[in-house]
Structure formats: structure tokens, C-alpha cells
DRENDO-1510 file (C-alpha; in Angstrom, 1 decimal, always signed):
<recs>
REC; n; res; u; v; w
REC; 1; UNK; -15.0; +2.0; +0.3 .
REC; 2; UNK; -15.4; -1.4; -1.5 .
REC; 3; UNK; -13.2; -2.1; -5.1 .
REC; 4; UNK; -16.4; -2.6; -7.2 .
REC; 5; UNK; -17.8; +0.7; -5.7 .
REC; 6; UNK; -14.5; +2.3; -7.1 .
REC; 7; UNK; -14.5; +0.1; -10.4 .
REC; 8; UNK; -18.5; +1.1; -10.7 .
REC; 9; UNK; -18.0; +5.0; -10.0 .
REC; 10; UNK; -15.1; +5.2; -12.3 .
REC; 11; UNK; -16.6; +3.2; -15.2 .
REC; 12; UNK; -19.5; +5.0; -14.9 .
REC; 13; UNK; -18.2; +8.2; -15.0 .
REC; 14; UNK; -15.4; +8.0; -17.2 .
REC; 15; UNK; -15.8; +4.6; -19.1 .
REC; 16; UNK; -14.9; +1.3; -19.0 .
REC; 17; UNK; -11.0; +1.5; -19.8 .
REC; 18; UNK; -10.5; +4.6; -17.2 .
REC; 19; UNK; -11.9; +2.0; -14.9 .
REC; 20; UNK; -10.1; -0.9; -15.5 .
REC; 21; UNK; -7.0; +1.2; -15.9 .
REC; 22; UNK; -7.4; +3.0; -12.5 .
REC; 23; UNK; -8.2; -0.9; -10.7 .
REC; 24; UNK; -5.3; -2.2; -12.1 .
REC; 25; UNK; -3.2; +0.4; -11.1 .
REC; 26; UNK; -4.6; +0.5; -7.5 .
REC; 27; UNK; -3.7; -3.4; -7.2 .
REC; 28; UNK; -0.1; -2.5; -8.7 .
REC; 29; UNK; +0.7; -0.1; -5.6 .
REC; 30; UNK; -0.9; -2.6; -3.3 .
REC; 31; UNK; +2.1; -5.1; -4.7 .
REC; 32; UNK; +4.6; -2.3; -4.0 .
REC; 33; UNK; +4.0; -2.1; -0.1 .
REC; 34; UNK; +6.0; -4.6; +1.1 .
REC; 35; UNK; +9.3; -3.0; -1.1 .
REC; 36; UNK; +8.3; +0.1; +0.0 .
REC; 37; UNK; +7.7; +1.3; -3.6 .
REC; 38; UNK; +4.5; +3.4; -2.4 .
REC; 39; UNK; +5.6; +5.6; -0.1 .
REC; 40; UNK; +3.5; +5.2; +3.5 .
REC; 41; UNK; +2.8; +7.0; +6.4 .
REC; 42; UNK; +2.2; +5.6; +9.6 .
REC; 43; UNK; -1.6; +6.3; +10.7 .
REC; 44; UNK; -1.5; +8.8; +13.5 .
REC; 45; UNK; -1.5; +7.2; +17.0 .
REC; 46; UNK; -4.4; +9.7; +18.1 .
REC; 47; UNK; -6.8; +6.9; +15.8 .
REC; 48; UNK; -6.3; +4.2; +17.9 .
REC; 49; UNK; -4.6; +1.8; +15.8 .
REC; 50; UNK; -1.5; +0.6; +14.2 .
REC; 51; UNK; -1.0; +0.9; +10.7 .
REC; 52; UNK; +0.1; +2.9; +7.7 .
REC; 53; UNK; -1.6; +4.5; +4.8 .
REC; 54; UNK; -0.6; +6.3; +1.5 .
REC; 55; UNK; -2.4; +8.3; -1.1 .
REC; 56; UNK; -3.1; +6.4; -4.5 .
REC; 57; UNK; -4.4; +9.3; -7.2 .
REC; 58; UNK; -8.2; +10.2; -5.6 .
REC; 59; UNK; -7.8; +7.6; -2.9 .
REC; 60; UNK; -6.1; +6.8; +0.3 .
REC; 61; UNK; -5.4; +3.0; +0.9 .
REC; 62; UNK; -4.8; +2.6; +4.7 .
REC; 63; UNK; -2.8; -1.1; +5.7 .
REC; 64; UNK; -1.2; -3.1; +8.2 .
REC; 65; UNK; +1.0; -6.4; +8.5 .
REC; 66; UNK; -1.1; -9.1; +9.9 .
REC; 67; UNK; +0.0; -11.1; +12.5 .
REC; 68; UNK; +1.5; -14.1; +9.7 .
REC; 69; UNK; +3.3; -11.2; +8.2 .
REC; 70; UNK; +0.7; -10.8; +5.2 .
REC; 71; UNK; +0.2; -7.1; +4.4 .
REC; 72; UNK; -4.1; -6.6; +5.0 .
REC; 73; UNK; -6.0; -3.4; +3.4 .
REC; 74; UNK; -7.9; -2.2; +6.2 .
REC; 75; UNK; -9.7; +0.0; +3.8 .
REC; 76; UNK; -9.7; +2.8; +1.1 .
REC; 77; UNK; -11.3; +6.3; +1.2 .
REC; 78; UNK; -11.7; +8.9; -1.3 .
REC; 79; UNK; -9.8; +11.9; -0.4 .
REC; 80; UNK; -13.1; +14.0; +0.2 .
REC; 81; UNK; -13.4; +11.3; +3.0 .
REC; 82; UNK; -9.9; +11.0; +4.3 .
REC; 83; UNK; -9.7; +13.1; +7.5 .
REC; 84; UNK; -5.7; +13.4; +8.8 .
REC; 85; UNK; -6.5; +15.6; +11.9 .
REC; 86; UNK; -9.7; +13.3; +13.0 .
REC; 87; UNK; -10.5; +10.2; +13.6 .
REC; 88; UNK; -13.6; +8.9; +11.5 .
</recs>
């Protein structure tokens, strides 16, 4: 799922403050990966790749550490979509 898909959803259905509240929030636990202040879990081998994920409020932000030691969001699902048993 895409950030302005999230921000449009959100604003749309609760308002414009909900929206910029819930954003803001989701890009403060993205700056809390790398000191381990959101806690993650490593995405089950049975997917195929390496990487971690961890649940923000309605959403699941999945990530890994790029080759230049960045941290990269591979991508964010809503938990309707978020399938722990499955690959998608």
C-alpha cells in the first residue's frame, strides 16, 4: 500500500488531522527501527525473503537493511491484508 493511499483513506474517513496525525506517527516508528524502538519480527523464511516487519496501529510495515546499511520499507499492508501463515 502506498503513503498517499493511507493519508487519502484516513483523511477521508476520519478527517484531515486523523490523517496527518496517523502519517506522522507512521514515519516516527519508521525512525525507531534502526534503535529497535518498534519492536520487529523477522518475516518467516517460508516467504522467500529476508526481512522484518512489525505492526503499526491498522498496518503492518514490512523492512529490510539494504546492502549500504540504509533500512528500506519494502511495503505496508493493512492488517485485513497481512497474511502470517501465507505467502501473498
Amino acid at each position: 500500500m502506498r503513503l498517499d493511499e493511507i493519508y487519502r483513506y484516513t483523511r477521508d474517513r476520519w478527517g484531515p488531522e486523523q490523517a496527518d496525525r496517523y502519517i506522522s506517527d507512521l514515519f516516527a516508528a519508521f525512525d525507531q527501527i534502526d534503535s529497535h524502538g518498534v519492536a520487529s519480527r523477522p518475516i518467516p523464511a517460508e516467504f522467500g525473503v529476508e526481512g522484518f516487519y512489525f505492526r503499526h496501529a491498522h498496518h503492518f510495515v514490512y523492512w529490510r537493511r539494504l546492502a549500504n546499511g540504509d533500512i528500506g520499507i519494502v511495503t505496508i499492508l493493512h492488517e485485513r491484508r497481512h497474511h502470517r501463515n501465507r505467502p501473498a
